[in-house]
N, C-alpha and C positions, 0 to 999 in steps of 0.2 A: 645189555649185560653189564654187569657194577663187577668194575675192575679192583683187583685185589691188591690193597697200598702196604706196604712196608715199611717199618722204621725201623730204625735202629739209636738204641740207648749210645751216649757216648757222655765220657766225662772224666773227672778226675776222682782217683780213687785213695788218692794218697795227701789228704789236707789233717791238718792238725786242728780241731775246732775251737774257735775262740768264742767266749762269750759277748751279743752284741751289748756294745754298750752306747747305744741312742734310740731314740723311739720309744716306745710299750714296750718293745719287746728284750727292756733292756736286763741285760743278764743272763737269758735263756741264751743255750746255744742252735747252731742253725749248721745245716748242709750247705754248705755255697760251694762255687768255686770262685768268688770274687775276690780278691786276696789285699781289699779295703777291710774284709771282717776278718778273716785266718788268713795263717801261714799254709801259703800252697805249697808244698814237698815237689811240685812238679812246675817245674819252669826252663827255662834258655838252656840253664846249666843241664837238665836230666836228657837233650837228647845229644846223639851220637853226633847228629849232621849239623849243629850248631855252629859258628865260628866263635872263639873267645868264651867259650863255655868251662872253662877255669878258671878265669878271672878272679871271681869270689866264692871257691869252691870250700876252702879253709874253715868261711863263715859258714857253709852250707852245711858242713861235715859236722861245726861246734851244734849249731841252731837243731841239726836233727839226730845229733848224734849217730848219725853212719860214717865208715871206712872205706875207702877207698876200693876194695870190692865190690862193697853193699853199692855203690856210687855208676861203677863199670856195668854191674847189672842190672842197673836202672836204665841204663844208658843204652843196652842192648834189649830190653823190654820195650822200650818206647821207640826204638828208630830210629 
């Protein structure tokens, strides 16, 4: 009997795309979550259970333009 497997998608849904620039593929943009090629909108600072997750929050606010709302709801979206 062939047992029936699950997955499940998981990722980041909040990256800003950068164009790569090395390789052939330079220019074109790409999905990553590697944040060597984009700015990931999701990191230390977006969860609730972090320690020191204000630290460079300022820059976070300038770099994606959210407010300190938009910041707490990210913050209770993610955990």
């Amino acid at each position: 009997m062939r047992q029936k497997m699950l997955f499940y998608r998981g990722g980041y849904y909040l990256i800003k795309m950068r164009p790569i620039g090395f390789g052939t593929q330079v220019s074109k943009s790409v999905f990553t979550c590697s944040d060597c090629i984009n700015d990931s909108l999701i990191g230390s600072w977006s969860y609730s259970w972090t320690t020191n997750n204000d630290l460079d929050i300022e820059d976070i606010k300038d770099q994606f333009q959210l407010k300190g709302e938009q910041i707490q709801l990210i913050r209770e979206w993610g955990g």
